[in-house]
C-alpha positions in Angstrom: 0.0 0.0 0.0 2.7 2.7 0.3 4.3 1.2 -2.5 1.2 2.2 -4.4 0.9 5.9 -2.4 4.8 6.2 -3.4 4.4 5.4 -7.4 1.2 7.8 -7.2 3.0 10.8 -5.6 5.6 10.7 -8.0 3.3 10.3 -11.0 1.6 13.7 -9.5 5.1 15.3 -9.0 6.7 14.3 -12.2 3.0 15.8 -13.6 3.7 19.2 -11.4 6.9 19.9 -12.8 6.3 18.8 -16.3 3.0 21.7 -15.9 5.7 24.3 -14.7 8.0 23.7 -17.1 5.2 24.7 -20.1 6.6 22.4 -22.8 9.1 23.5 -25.8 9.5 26.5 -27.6 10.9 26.7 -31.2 14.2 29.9 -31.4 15.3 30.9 -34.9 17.8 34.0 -35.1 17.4 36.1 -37.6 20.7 38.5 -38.5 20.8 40.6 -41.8 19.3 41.7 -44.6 15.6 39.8 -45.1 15.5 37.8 -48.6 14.5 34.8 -50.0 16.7 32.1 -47.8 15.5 34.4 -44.8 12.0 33.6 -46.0 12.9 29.9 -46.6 14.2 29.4 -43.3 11.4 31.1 -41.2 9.1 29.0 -43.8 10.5 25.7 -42.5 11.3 26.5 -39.2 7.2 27.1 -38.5 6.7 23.6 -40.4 9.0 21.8 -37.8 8.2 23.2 -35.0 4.6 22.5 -35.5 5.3 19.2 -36.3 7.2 18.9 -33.0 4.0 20.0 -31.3 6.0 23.3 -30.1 4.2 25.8 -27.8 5.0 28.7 -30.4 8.1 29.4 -32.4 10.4 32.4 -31.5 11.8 34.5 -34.4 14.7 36.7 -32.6 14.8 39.4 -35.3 18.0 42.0 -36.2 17.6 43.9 -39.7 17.9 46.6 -41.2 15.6 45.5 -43.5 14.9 43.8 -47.2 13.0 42.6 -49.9 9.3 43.4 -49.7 8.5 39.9 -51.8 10.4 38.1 -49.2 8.5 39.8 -46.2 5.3 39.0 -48.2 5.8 35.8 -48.1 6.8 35.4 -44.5 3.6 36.9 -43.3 1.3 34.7 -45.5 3.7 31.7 -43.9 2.6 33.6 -40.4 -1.1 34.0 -41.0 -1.7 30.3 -42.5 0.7 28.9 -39.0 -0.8 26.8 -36.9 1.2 27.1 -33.7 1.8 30.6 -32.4 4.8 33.2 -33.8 6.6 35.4 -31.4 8.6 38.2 -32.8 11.3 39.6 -30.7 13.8 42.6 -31.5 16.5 41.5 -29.7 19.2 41.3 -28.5 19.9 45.1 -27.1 20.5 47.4 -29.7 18.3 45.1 -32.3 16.6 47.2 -35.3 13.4 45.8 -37.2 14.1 48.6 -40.2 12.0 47.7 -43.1 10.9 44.7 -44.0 11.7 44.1 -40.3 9.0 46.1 -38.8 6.1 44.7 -41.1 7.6 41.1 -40.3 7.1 42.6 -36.6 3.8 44.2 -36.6 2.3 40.8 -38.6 3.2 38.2 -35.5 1.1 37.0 -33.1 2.9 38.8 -30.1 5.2 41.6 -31.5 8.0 42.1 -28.8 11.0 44.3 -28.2 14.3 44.3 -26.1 14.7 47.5 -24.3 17.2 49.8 -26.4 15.9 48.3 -30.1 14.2 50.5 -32.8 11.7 49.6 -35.5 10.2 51.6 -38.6 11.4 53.3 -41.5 9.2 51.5 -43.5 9.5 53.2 -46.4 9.4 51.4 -49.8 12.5 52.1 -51.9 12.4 49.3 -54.2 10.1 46.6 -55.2 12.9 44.5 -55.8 13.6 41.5 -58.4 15.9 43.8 -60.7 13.2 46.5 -60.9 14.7 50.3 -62.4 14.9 52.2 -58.9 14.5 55.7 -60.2 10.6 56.2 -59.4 8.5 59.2 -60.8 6.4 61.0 -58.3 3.9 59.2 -59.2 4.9 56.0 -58.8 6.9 56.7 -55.6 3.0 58.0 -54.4 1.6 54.6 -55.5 3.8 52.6 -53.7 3.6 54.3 -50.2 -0.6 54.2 -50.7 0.0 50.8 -51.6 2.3 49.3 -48.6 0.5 52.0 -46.2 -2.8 50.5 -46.9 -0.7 46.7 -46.4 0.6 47.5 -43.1 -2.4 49.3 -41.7 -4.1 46.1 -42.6 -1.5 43.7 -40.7 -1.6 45.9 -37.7 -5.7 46.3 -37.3 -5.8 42.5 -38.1 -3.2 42.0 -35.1 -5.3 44.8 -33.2 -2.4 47.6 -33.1 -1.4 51.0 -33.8 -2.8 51.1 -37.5 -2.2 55.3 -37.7 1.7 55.0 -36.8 2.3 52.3 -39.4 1.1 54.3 -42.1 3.3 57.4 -40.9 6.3 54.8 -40.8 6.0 54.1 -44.6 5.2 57.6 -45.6 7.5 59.4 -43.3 9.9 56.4 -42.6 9.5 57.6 -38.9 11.6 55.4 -36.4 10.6 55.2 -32.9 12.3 53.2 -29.3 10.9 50.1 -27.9 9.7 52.3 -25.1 7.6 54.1 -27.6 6.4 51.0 -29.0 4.8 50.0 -25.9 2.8 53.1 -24.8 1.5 53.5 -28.8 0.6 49.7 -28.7 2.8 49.3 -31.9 4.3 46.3 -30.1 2.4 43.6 -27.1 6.0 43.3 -24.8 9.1 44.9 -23.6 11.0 41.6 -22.6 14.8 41.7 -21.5 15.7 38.0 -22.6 14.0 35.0 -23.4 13.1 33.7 -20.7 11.2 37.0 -19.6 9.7 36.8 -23.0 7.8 33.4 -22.4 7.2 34.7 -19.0 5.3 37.6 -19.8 3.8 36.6 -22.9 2.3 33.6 -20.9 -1.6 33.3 -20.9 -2.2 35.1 -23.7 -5.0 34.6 -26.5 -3.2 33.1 -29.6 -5.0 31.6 -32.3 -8.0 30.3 -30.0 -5.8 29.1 -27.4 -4.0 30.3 -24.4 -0.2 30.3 -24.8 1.4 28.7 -21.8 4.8 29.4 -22.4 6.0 30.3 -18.5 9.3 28.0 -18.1 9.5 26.4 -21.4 12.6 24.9 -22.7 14.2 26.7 -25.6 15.0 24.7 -28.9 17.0 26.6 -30.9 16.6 25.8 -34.8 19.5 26.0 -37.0 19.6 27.2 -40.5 20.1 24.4 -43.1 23.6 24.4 -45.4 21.5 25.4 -47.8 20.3 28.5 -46.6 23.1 29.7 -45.1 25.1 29.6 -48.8 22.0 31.3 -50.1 22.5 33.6 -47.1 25.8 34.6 -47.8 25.3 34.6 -51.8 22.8 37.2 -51.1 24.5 40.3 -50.6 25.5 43.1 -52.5 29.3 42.5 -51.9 28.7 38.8 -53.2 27.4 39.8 -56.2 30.3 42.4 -57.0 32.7 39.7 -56.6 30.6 37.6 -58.9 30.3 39.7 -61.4 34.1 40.7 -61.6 35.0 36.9 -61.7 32.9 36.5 -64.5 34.6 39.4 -66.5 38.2 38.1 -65.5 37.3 34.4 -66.3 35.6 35.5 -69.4 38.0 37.6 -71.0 40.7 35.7 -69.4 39.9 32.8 -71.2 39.5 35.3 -74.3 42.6 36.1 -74.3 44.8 33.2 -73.7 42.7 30.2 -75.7 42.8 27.0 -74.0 43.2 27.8 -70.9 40.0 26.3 -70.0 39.9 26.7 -66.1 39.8 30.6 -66.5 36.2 30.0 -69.0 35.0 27.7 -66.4 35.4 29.8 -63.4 33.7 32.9 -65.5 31.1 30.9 -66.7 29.5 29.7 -63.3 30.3 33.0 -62.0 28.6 34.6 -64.6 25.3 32.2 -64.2 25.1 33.0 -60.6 25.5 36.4 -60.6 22.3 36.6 -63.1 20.4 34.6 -61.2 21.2 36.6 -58.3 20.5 39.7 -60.3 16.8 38.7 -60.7 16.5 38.9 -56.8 18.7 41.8 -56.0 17.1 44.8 -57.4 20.0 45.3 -59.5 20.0 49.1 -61.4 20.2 48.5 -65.1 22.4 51.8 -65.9 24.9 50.6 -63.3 25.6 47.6 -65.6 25.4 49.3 -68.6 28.3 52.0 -67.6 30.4 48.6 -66.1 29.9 46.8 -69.7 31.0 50.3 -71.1 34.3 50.4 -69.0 35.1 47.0 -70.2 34.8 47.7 -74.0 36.6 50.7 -73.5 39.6 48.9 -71.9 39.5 46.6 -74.6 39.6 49.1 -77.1 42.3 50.9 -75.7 44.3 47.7 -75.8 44.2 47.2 -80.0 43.8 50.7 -80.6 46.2 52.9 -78.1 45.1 56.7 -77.0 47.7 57.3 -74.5 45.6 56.1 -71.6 42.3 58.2 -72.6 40.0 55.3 -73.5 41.2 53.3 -70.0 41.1 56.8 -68.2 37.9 56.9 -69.4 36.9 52.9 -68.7 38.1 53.6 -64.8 35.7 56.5 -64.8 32.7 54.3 -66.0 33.4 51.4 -64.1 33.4 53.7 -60.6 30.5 54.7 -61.7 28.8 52.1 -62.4 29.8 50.0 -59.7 28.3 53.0 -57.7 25.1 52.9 -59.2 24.7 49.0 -59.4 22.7 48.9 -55.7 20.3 51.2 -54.8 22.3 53.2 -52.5 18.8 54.7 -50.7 18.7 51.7 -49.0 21.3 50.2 -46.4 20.4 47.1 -47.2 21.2 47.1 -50.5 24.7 49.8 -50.5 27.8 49.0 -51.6 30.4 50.3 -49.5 33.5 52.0 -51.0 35.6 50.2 -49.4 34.6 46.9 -52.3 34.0 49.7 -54.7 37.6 51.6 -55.0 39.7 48.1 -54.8 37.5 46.4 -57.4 38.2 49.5 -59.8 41.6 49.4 -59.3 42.1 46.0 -59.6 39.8 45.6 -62.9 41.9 48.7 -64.6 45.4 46.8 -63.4 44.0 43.5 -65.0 43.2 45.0 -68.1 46.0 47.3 -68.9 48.9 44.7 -67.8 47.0 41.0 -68.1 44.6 41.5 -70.8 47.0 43.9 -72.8 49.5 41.4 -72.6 48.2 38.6 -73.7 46.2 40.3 -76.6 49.8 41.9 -77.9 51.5 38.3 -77.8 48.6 37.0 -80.3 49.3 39.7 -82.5 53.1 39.1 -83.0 54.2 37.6 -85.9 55.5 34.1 -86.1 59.1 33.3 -84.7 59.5 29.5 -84.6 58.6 26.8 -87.2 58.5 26.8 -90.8 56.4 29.7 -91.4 59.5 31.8 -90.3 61.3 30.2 -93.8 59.4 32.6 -95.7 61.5 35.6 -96.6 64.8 33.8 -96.0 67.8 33.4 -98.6 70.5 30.8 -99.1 72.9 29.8 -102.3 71.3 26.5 -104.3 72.9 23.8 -103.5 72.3 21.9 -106.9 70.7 23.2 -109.9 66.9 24.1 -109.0 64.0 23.9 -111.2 60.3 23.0 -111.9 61.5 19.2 -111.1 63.2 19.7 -108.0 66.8 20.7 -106.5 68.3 21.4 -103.0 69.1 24.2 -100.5 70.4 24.2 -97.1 69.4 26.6 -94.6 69.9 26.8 -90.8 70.8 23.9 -90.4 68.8 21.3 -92.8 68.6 20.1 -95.9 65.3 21.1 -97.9 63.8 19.7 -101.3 63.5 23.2 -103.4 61.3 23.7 -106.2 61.3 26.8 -108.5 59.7 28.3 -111.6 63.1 30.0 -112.6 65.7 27.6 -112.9 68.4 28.8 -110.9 72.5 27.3 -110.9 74.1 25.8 -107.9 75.8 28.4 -105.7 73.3 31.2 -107.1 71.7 32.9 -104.1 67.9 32.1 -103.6 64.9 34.0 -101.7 62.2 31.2 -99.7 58.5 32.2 -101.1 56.4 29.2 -99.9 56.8 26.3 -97.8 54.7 22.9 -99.1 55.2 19.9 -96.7 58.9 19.3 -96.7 59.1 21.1 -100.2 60.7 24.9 -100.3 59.2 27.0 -103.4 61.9 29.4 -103.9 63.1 32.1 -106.4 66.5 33.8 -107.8 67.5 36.4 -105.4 
């Protein structure tokens, strides 16, 4: 009998503790700009975690902000969930800019760390390649547009609908603090585990989130993602995009090389597929293509440096323009910029320009180098045959003009092994 009394207290103390503890919550950490592998990974991570029967999944989130497709897709991914999605700002210091704040304003509890901004959600590009200079007009369509898409997201998660608008059509930027007292945001939590804590007993999707003491389960990105991650950046993409010009003309220049084509090649596909993502200007690439024939032209066709002068000029230029530098999510620093111009000139003034010049010399080895040359007849030469000997070799000599041994000949043609030659 006090077996029995034993096995049943523990059962009810095991039962106790498993109540405090309140189950497992799903942690993804997001860091950087938001874009499609961003959107993949929060995509899947919801997908696990409800399959793991997760309390809610945490999306720890620190950008500055990205591609609006991307977010769009990340909110649909949040309305169709079936397990609750915390959003956090954290850690101190965090910024939802962007795509960050609607990402923000469309979770089920919107949180903050003290210290961490949002807003500034102001559509500069629509992404996908798209031309970046916008008309008045157009520029006016697009903040109606994604005003009238966040005030919907925030009335639908019952918060501040008036300050989103302002935020995309005055890019205003407020404080966590701010947040709070505006309702733009449900929490002001320090860490994690004050997050569960205070977002516990809350009204989430018909049920009542118990997430007081939960264990934390972080979810890792997949080796996928995290190449598409790193791919995904402007400074990527310049890197690309030079290899494929080296590899390219490398290979150009110096036929049969092979590994110079192959490296170009790949580098060239990748950078246009990353072009249709990145919202990559058009005239940008048009003033880089421009520096490149203008190097090349200097090269066959010298003007004392002023078409390579002028190929530096276009290639600064356009490497400046090729990111919309309105954004920070999207700017090129000068720091890649200057070194990649300088480095691009150098490689086509010294490799390029070399390698070109050596295909234009003329002939130095072999027996097209016979051509031109003269040596006495060694026996009597004619339309049947004779012999000469020149640098060293004996040569069958055939020649129109019958021509005496000793009697100095000039080499017009080589035939095989057979010298067509003429009196000198």
């Amino acid at each position: 009998m006090k077996l029995r009394v034993a096995i049943v207290m523990a059962g009810l103390l095991a039962g106790s503790a498993a109540g405090l503890q309140g189950g497992e919550a799903g942690l993804i950490k997001i860091n950087g700009p938001i874009g499609p592998a961003t959107a993949s990974y929060i995509e899947r991570a919801i997908d696990l975690a409800a399959s793991r029967k997760d309390i809610c999944l945490i999306v720890q989130l620190d950008t500055p902000g990205g591609l609006i497709e991307s977010t769009e897709h990340i909110i649909r991914k949040f309305d169709s969930a079936t397990i609750p999605v915390v959003v956090w700002v954290g850690p101190s210091g965090a910024k939802a800019g962007s795509a960050g704040c609607f990402i923000t304003l469309a979770a089920d509890v919107a949180a903050m760390t003290p210290h961490s901004t949002i807003g500034a959600t102001h559509p500069v590009s629509l992404g996908g390649g798209e031309e970046q200079k916008q008309d008045d007009v157009m520029k006016k369509k697009l903040e109606n547009f994604y005003g009238a898409y966040i005030e919907n997201v925030a009335k639908k998660h019952r918060r501040n609908a008036e300050w989103t608008k302002l935020s995309v059509r005055e890019s205003t930027t407020i404080t966590s603090e701010q947040t709070l007292e505006t309702n733009v945001i449900d929490i002001i939590a320090s860490d994690i585990p004050d997050l569960l804590k205070q977002a516990d007993g809350r009204e989430v999707k018909g049920t009542t989130l118990k997430s007081e003491g939960a264990t934390v389960a972080e979810i890792p990105m997949a080796l996928r993602e995290k190449i598409f991650q790193m791919l995904w950046r402007p400074e990527v993409m310049l890197i690309l995009m030079l290899a494929a010009i080296y590899g390219v003309i490398g290979e150009m220049s110096n036929p049969g090389a092979v590994l110079p084509g192959v490296v170009g090649a790949i580098a060239l596909i990748l950078f246009l597929y990353m072009s249709s993502i990145l919202p990559v200007n058009v005239a940008g690439l048009a003033l880089i293509g421009l520096a490149v024939a203008l190097f090349i032209i200097d090269i066959y066709a010298p003007t004392h440096g002023v078409l390579t002068f002028g190929g530096v000029v276009a290639f600064f230029l356009g490497a400046l323009m090729l990111f919309n530098r309105a954004d920070p999510t999207f700017r090129l620093s000068l720091a890649y910029i200057i070194p990649a111009t300088v480095i691009t000139a150098a490689f086509f003034i010294f490799i390029v320009g070399a390698g070109l010049r050596a295909q234009l010399l003329p002939v130095r080895v072999g027996k097209e180098t016979m051509v031109g040359k003269t040596a006495p007849a060694l026996v009597r030469i004619d339309s049947t045959g004779g012999k000469v000997f020149i640098e060293g070799e004996y040569w069958n000599a055939m020649s129109d003009v019958p021509v005496e041994a000793g009697q100095p000949i000039e080499i017009t043609g080589v035939n095989g092994l057979t010298l067509t030659v003429k009196p000198k």
